[in-house]
C-alpha positions as protocol buffer text, in pm:
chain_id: "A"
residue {
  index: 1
  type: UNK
  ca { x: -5250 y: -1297 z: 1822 }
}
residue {
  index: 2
  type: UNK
  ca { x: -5198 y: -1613 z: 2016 }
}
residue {
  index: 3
  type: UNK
  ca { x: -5432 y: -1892 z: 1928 }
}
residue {
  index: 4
  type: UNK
  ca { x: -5308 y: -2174 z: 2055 }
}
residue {
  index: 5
  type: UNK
  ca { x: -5444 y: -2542 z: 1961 }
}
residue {
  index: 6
  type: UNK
  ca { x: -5354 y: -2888 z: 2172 }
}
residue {
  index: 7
  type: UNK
  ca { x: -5271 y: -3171 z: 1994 }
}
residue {
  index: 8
  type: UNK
  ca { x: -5243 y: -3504 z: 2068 }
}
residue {
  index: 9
  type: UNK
  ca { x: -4895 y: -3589 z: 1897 }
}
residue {
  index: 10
  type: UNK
  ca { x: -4588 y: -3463 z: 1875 }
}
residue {
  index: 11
  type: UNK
  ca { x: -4523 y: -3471 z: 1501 }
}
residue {
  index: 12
  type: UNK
  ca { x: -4858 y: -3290 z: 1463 }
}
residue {
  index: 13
  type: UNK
  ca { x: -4701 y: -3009 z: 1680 }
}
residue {
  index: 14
  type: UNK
  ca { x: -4516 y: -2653 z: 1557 }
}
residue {
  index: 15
  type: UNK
  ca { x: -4365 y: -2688 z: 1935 }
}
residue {
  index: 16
  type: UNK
  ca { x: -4332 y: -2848 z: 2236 }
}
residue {
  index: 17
  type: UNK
  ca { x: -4416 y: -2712 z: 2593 }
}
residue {
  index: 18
  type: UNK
  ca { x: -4345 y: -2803 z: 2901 }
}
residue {
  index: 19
  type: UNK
  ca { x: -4513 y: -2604 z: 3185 }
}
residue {
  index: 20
  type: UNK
  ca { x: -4277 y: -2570 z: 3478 }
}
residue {
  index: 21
  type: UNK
  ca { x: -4329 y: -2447 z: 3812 }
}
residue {
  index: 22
  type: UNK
  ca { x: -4178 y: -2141 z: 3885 }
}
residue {
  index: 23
  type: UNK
  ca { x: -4102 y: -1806 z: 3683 }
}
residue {
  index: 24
  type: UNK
  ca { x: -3761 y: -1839 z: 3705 }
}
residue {
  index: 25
  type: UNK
  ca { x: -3769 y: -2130 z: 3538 }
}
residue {
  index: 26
  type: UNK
  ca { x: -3985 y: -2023 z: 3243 }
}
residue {
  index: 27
  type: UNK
  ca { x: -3870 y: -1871 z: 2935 }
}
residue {
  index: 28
  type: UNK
  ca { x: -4237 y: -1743 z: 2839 }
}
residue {
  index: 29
  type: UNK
  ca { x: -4515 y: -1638 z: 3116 }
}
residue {
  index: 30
  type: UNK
  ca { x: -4849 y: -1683 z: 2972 }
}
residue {
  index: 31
  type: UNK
  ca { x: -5207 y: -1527 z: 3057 }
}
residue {
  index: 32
  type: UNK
  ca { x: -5457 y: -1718 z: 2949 }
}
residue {
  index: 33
  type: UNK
  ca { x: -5730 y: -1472 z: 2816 }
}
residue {
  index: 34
  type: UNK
  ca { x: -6151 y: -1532 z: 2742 }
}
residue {
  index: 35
  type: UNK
  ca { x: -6198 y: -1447 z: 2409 }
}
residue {
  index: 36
  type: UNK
  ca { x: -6001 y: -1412 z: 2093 }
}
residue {
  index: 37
  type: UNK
  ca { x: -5969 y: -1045 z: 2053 }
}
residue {
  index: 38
  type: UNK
  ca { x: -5782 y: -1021 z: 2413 }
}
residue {
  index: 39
  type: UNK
  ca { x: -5514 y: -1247 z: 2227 }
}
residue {
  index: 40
  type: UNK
  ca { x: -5235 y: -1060 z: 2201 }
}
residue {
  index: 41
  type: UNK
  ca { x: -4864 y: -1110 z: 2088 }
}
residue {
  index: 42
  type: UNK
  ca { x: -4700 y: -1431 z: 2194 }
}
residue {
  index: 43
  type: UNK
  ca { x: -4766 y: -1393 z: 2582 }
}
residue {
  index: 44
  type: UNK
  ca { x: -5168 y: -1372 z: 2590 }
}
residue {
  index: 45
  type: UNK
  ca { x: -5293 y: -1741 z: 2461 }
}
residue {
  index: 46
  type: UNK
  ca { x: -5678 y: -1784 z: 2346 }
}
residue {
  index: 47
  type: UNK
  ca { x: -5701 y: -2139 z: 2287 }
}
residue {
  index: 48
  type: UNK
  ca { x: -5918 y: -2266 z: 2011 }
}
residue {
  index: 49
  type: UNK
  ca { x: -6116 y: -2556 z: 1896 }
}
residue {
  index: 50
  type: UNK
  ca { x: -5988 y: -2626 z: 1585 }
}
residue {
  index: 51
  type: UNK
  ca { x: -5691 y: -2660 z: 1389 }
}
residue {
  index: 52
  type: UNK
  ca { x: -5726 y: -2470 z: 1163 }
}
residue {
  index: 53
  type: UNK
  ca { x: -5801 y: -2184 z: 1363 }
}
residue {
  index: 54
  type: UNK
  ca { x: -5494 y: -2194 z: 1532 }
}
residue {
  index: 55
  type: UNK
  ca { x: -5180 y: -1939 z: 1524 }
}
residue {
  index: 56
  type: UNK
  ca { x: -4947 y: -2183 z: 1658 }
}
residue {
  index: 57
  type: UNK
  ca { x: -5012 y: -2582 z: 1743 }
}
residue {
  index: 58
  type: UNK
  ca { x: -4912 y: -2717 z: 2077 }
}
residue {
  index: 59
  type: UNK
  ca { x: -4805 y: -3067 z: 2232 }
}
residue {
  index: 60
  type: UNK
  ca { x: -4747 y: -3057 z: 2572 }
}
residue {
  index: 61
  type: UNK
  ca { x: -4435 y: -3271 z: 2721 }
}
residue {
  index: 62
  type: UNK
  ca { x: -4412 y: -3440 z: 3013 }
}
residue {
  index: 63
  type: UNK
  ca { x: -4053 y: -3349 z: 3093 }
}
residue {
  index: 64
  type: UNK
  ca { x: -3838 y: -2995 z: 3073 }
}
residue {
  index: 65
  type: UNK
  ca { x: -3569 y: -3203 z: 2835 }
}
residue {
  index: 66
  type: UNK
  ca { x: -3827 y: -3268 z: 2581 }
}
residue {
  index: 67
  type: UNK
  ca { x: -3977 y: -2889 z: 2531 }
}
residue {
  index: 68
  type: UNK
  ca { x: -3873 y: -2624 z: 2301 }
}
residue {
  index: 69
  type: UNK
  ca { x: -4008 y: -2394 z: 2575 }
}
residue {
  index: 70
  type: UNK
  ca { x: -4073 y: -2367 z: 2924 }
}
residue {
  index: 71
  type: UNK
  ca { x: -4411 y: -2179 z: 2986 }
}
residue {
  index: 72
  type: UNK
  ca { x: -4580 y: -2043 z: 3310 }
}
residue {
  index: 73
  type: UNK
  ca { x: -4916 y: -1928 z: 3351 }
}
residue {
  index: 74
  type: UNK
  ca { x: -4926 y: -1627 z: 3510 }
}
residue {
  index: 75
  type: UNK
  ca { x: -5277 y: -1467 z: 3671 }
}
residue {
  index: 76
  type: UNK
  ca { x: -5230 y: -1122 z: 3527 }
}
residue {
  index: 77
  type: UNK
  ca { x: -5200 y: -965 z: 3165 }
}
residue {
  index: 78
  type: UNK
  ca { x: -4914 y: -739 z: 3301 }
}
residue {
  index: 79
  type: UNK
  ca { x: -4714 y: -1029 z: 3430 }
}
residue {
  index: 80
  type: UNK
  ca { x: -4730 y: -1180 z: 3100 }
}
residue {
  index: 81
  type: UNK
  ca { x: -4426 y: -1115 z: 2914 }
}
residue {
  index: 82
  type: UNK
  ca { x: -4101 y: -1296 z: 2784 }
}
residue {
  index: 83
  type: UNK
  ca { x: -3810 y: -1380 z: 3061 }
}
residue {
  index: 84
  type: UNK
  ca { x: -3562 y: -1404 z: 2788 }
}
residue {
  index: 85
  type: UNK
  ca { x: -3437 y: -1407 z: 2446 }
}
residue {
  index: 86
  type: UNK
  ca { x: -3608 y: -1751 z: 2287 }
}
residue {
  index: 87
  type: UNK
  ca { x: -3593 y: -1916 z: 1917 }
}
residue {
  index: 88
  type: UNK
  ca { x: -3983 y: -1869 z: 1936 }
}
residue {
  index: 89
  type: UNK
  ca { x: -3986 y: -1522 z: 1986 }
}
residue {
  index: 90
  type: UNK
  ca { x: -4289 y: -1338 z: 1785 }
}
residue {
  index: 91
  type: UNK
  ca { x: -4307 y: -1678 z: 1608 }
}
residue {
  index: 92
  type: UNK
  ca { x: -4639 y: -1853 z: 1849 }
}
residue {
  index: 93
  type: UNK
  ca { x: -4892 y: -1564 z: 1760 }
}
C-alpha cells in the first residue's frame, strides 16, 4: 500500500517529488484514491495525516533537478502504472 505523508523538509523526507506536466515526462503516474484500503502498490497514493502512518514520506520540490522522481497524477486507476524502470520501484508502498 501507498500511504503517502507531506513533509515540510527535505531531510525529514524518504524522497523527493517533483510533479511534472506531462506523462511523458513522468517516471511514476499516480491515482490518488479515497480511502486506505484502495491503496495499492506504489501507483495508487492514500495520503495520511500522520507520520507515523505513513508507507513512504514525501517532500515535494520545486524543480525536476532536485527530485528523485517525476510523478503525474493521472484521473484513472488503470492509467496508474510505472513508465519505466526507477530506483524506487516497489520501495514507496
Amino acid at each position: 500500500m501507498a500511504k503517502i505523508y507531506v513533509v515540510n523538509s527535505k531531510s525529514q523526507a524518504d524522497f523527493c517529488t517533483y510533479k511534472v506536466n506531462s506523462q511523458s515526462q513522468a517516471d511514476l503516474l499516480v491515482y490518488v484514491v479515497s480511502s486506505q484500503s484502495q491503496s495499492k502498490g506504489d501507483e495508487k497514493w492514500y495520503y495520511v495525516n500522520s507520520r507515523s502512518q505513513a508507507d513512504s514520506k514525501i517532500f515535494w520540490v520545486n524543480s525536476r533537478s532536485q527530485g528523485d522522481i517525476n510523478i503525474y497524477f493521472v484521473n484513472s486507476q488503470s492509467q496508474a502504472k510505472w513508465k519505466r524502470g526507477h530506483k524506487l520501484q516497489r520501495r514507496i508502498g
